[in-house]
C-alpha positions as CSV (number, residue, x, y, z in Angstrom):
1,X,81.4,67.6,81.6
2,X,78.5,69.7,80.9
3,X,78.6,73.5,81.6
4,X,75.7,75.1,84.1
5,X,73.9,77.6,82.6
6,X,73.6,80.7,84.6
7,X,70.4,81.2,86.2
8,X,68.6,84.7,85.3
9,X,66.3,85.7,88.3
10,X,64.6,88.7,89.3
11,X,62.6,90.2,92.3
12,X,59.3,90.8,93.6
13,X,59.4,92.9,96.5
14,X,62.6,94.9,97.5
15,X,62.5,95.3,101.6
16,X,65.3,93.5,103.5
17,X,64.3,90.3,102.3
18,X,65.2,91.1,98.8
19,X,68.5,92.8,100.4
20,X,69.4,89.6,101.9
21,X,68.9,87.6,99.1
22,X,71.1,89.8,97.1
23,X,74.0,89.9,99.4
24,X,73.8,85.8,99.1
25,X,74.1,86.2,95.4
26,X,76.5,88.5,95.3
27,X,78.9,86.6,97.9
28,X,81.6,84.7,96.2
29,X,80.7,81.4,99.0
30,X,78.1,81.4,96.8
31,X,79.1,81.3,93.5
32,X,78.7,78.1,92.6
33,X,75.5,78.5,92.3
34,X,75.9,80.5,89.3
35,X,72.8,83.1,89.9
36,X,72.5,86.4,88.4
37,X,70.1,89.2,89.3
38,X,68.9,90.8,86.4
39,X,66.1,92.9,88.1
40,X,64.3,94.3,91.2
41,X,60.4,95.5,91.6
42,X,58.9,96.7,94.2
43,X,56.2,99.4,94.8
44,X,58.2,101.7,97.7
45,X,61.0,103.1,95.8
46,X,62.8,103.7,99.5
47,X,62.6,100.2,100.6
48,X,66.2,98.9,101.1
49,X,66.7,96.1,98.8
50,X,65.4,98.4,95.9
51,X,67.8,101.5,97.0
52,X,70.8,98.4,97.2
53,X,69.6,97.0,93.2
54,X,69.5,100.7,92.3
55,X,73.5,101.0,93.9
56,X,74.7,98.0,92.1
57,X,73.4,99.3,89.0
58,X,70.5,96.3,88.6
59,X,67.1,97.2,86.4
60,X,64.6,98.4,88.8
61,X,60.9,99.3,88.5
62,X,58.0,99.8,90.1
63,X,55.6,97.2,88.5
64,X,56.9,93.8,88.7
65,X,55.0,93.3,85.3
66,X,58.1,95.1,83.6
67,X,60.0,92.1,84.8
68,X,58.5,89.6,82.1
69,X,60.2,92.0,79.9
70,X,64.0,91.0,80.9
71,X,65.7,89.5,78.3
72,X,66.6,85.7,79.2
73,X,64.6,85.8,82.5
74,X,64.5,82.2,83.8
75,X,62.9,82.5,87.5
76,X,60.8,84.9,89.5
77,X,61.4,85.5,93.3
78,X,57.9,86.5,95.4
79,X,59.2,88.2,98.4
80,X,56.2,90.6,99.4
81,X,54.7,87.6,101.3
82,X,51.2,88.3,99.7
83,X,49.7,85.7,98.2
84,X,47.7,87.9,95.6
85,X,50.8,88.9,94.4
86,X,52.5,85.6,94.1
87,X,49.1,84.3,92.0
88,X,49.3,87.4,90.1
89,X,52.8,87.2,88.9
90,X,52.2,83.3,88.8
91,X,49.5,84.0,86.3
92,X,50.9,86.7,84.1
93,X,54.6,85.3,84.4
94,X,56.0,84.4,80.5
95,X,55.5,80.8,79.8
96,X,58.8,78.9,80.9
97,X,59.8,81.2,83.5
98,X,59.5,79.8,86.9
99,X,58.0,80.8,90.3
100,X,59.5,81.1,93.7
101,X,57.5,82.2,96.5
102,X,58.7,82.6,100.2
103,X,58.7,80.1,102.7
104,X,55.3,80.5,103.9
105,X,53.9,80.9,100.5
106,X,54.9,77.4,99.7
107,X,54.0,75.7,102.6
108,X,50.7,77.4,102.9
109,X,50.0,75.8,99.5
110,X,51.3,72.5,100.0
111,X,48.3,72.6,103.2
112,X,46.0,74.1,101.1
113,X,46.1,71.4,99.0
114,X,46.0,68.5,101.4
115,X,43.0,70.3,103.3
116,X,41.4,71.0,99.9
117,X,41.9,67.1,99.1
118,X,40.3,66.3,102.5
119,X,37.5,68.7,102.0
120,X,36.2,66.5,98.8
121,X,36.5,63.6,100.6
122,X,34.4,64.8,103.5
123,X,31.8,66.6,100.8
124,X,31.4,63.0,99.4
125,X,30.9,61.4,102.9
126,X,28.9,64.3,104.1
127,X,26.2,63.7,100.8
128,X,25.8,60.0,101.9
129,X,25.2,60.5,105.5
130,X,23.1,63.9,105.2
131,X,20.0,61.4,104.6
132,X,20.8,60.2,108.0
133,X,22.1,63.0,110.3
134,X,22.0,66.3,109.8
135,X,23.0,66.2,113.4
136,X,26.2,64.3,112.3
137,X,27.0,66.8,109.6
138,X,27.1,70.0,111.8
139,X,29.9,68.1,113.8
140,X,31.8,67.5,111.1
141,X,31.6,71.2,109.8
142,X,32.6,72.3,113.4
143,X,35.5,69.7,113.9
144,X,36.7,71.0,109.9
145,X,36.7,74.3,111.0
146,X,39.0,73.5,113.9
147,X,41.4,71.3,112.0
148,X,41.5,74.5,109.6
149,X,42.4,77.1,112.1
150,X,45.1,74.4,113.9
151,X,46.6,73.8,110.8
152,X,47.1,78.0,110.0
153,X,48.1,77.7,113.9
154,X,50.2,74.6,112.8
155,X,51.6,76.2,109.9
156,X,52.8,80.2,111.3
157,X,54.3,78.0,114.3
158,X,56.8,76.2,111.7
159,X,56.8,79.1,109.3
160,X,58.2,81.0,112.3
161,X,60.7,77.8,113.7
162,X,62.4,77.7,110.2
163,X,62.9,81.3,109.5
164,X,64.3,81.5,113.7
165,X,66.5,78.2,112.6
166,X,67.6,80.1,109.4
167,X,69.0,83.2,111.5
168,X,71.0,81.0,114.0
169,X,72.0,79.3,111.0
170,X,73.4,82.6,109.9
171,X,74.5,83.6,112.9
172,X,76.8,80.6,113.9
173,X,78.2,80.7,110.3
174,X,79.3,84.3,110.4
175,X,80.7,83.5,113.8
176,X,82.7,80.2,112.4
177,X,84.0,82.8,109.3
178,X,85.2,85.8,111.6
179,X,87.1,83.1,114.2
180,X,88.6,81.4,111.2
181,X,89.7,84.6,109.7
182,X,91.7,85.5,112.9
183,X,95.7,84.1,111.9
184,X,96.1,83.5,115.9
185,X,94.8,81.0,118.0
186,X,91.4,82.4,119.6
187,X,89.6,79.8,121.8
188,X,86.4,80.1,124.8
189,X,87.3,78.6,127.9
190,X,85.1,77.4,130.6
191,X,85.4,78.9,134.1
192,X,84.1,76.2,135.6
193,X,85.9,73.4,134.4
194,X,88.8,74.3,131.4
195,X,87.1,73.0,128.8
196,X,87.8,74.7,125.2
197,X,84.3,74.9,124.1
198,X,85.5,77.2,120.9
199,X,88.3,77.4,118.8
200,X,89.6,78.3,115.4
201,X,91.8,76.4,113.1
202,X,95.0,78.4,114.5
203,X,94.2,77.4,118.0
204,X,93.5,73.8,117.4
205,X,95.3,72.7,114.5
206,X,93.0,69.9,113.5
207,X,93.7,67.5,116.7
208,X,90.9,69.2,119.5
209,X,88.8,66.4,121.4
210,X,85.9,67.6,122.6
211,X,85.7,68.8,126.4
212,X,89.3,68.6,126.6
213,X,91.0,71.4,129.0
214,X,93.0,73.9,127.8
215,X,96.2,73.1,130.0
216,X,95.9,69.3,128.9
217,X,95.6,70.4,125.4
218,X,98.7,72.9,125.7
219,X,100.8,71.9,127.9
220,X,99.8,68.1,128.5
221,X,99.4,68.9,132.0
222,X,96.5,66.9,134.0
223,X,95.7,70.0,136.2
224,X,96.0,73.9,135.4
225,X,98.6,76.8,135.0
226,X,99.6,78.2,138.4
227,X,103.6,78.2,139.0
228,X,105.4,81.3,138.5
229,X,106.6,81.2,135.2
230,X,103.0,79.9,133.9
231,X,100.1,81.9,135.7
232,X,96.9,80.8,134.8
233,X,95.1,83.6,132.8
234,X,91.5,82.1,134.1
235,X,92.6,81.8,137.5
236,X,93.7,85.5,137.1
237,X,90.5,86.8,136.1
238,X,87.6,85.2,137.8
239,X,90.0,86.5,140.7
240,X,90.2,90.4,139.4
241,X,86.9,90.2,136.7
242,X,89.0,91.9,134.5
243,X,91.0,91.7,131.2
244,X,95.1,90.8,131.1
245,X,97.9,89.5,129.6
246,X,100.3,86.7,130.7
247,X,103.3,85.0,128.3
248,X,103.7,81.3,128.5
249,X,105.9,79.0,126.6
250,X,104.1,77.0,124.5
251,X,105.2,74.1,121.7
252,X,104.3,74.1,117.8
253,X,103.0,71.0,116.1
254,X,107.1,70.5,115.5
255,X,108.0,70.5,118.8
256,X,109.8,74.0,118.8
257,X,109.2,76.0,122.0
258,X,107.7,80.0,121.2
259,X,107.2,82.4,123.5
260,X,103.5,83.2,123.8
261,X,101.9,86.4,124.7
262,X,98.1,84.9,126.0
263,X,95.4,88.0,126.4
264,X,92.6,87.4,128.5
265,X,88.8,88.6,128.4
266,X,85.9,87.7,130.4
267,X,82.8,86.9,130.2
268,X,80.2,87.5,132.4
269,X,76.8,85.8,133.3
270,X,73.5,88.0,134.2
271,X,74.6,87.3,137.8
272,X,77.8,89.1,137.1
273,X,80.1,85.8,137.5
274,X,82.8,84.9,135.1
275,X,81.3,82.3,133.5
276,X,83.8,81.8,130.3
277,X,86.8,83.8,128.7
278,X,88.3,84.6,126.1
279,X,91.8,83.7,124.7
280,X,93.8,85.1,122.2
281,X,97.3,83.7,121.5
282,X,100.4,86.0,120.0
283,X,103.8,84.1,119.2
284,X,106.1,86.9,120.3
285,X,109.3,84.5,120.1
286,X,111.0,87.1,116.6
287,X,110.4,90.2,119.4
288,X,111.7,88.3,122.2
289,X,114.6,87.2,120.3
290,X,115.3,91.0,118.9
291,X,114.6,92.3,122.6
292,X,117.8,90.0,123.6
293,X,119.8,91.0,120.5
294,X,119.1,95.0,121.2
295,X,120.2,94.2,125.1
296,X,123.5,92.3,124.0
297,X,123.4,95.4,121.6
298,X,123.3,98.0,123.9
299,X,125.8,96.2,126.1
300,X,128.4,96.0,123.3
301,X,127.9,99.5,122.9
302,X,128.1,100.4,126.4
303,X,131.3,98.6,126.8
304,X,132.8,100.2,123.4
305,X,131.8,103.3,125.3
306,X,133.4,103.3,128.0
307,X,136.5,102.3,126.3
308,X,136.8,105.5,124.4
309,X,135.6,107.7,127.4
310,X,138.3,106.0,128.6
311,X,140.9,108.5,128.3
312,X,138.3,111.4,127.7
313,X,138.2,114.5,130.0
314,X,141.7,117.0,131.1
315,X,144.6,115.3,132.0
316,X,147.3,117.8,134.1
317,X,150.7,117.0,132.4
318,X,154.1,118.2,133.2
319,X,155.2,120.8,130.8
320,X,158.8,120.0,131.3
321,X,159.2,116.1,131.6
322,X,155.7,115.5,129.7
323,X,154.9,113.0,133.0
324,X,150.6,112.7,133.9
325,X,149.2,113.1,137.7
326,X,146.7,110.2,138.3
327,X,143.4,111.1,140.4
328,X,145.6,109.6,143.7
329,X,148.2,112.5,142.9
330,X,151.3,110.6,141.6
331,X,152.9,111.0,138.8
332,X,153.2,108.9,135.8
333,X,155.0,108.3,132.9
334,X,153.0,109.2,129.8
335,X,153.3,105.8,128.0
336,X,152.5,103.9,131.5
337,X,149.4,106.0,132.1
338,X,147.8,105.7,128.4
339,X,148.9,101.6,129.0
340,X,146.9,101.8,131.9
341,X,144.0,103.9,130.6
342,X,143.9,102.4,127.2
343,X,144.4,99.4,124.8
344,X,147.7,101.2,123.5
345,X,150.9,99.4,123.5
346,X,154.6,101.2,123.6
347,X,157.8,99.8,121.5
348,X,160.7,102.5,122.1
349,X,162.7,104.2,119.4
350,X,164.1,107.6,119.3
351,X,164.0,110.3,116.8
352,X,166.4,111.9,114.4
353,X,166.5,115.0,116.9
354,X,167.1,113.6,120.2
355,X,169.8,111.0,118.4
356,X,171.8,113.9,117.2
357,X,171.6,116.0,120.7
358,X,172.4,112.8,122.6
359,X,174.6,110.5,120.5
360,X,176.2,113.1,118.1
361,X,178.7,110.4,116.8
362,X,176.7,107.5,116.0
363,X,174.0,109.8,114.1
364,X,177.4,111.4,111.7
365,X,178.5,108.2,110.9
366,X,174.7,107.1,109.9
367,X,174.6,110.1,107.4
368,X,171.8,112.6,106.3
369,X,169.5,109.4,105.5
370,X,169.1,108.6,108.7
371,X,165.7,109.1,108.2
372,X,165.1,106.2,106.2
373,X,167.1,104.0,108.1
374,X,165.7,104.6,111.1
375,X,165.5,100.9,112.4
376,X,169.1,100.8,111.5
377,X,170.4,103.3,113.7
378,X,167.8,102.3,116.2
379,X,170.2,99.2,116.6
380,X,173.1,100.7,117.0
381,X,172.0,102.5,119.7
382,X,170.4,99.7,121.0
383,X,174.0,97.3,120.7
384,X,176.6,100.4,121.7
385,X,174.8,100.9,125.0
386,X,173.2,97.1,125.9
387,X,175.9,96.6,128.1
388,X,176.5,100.0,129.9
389,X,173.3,100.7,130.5
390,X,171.7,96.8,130.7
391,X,172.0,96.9,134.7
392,X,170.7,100.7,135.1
393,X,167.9,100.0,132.8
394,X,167.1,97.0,134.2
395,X,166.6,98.8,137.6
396,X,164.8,101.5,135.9
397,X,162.3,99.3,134.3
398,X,161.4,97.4,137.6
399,X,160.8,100.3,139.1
400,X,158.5,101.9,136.4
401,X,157.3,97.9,135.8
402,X,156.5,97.7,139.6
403,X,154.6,101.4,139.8
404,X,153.0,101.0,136.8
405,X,151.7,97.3,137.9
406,X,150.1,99.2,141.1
407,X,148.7,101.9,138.8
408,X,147.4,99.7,136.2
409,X,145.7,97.4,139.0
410,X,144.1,100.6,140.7
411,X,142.9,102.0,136.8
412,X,141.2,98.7,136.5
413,X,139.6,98.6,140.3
414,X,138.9,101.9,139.2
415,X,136.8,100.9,136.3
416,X,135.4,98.4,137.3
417,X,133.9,100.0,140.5
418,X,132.9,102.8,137.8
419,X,131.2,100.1,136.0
């Protein structure tokens, strides 16, 4: 395929006009067109467009003759709107370079040359009936000079419609480029009836019908939002006239429910009414699901908490028999109270000390290395006094079983009336 050859133009005339144009050639959109400015004229150095060339680093001068000069120049652009100028510069211009003038240079020509066509015409007619009406003739001058100023009148009238065209034009397409830039959904809503009269490609996902409502069209419902855990945002401000925010569940284009955070904005008529609003869409389901997470979090850590506090604080122990007063004033044995108070379990032994004060035969006949067989001589404790002592430690047990049951049962109501 052929290459396009880049098109070399320059300016005539550097107010907005010229600005506008620039920005056009400049824009990436319009790249494709593969124009390059190469220069800028224009007899107020202060006007905009030139100040803009002059920024972007594009020749500049004050006579637009300078422009022939341009190496590679391929079209001129009249923008001053002056048709001396544009027959000027279409005189002078360097053989092969063209000419563009402004709208209503063009069309202006284009008339001119139709009414000059139908000005022969008449001249012709006029010589052959001038022998037999001057009469007839004045007419025809008058009625020429009417069709001449209705066509001018003809002409500014569609001069002016396309140029008002060309800015809503503009207009609706910098509107369509900001809405599609937005990554949420972002619709208008009717007051009046629901219908989504604008939306963005987030919003909409390529399957809006037109005058469809927004609750049909997000939650497939045949009238509007209004239960508790779905309040209507519209309903909510033609009531208050004022902005807010809602959360809704909503569905993607997967079927996966998100949770929704729907801010609300209206729009007012001259009479003051809320006549449309505004509705911007967040998908808060990753902070909703982290809000849970911290809560179970917090909770976890709560908990953990108040099991270490859980023995935290003075406890009054006996200095002789080592036993702990509970807040009802009884006391307990230390390994029944930390039970109670803690996730501590007890397995009784007895140390090398106590085993030599209280069974002084049994710890000679172990030896010195007691120490290292402590589990060893831990039986024979266990196996020399099992029967003696089975009954009286039996009793002793239930009865430090049976306390510590009550204690442990009022540690827990405790705790859990503390909780």
């Amino acid at each position: 395929m052929e290459q396009v050859k880049t098109l070399n133009v320059a300016i005539v005339g550097g107010g907005p006009g010229c600005k506008a144009i620039m920005d056009m050639i400049f824009a990436e959109k319009l790249s494709q067109l593969r124009m390059k400015l190469i220069g800028v004229a224009s007899t107020n150095p202060e006007a905009v467009g030139y100040r803009y060339a002059q920024d972007k680093g594009i020749y500049t001068t004050g006579d637009y003759r300078d422009l022939y000069k341009l190496k590679d120049l391929n079209m001129i652009i009249e923008l001053t709107g002056r048709d001396g100028v544009a027959n000027e510069i279409f005189r002078t211009k360097p053989e092969g370079v063209r000419l563009m003038g402004n709208v209503a240079a063009r069309l202006f020509w284009d008339v001119f040359q139709i009414g000059k066509e139908r000005i022969a015409e008449r001249k012709r007619a006029e010589g052959e009936l001038r022998r037999h009406s001057d009469h007839l003739e004045e007419l025809v001058r008058e009625r020429t000079a009417e069709l001449t100023t209705a066509n001018e009148q003809l002409q500014r009238e569609i001069v002016e419609r396309k140029q008002h065209e060309g800015r809503i034009k503009q207009q609706a397409e910098f509107l369509n480029l900001v809405l599609e830039s937005l990554p949420h959904p972002f619709c208008v809503i009717d007051a009046s009836d629901y219908s989504i009269k604008v939306a963005n490609s987030a919003a909409h996902m390529g399957r809006l019908s037109e005058n469809i409502t927004c609750h049909a069209f997000i939650h497939k419902n045949t009238r509007p939002c209004g239960t508790e855990g779905y309040p209507c945002p519209l309903e909510i401000v033609k009531q208050t006239k004022q902005p807010v925010t809602v959360e809704h569940l909503h569905y993607d284009k997967d079927g996966n429910p998100r949770n929704v955070e729907i801010h609300a904005y209206p729009i007012y008529d001259s009479g003051g009414n809320v006549s449309q609003m505004i509705e911007s869409s967040l998908d808060v389901t990753d902070r909703r699901r982290a809000e849970e997470e911290r809560e179970e979090l917090i909770e976890e850590l709560q908990d953990a908490l108040a099991k270490v506090k859980m023995l935290s604080g003075l406890l009054p122990i006996c200095s002789s028999c080592k036993k702990i007063r509970d807040d009802k004033g009884y006391w307990n044995q230390i390994e029944a109270y930390i039970r109670d108070h803690s996730e501590a379990e007890f397995s009784h032994s007895i140390c090398p000390e106590c085993a030599k004060k209280l069974y002084p035969e049994l710890y000679e006949k172990s030896g010195p290395e007691i120490d290292r067989r402590q589990y060893s001589f831990d039986e024979q404790i266990s196996k020399r006094f099992v029967g003696q002592d089975r009954r009286s430690g039996i009793e002793r047990r239930s009865g430090i079983e049976q306390r510590s049951g009550t204690e442990r049962r009022s540690g827990i109501e405790r705790r859990a009336a503390a909780a």
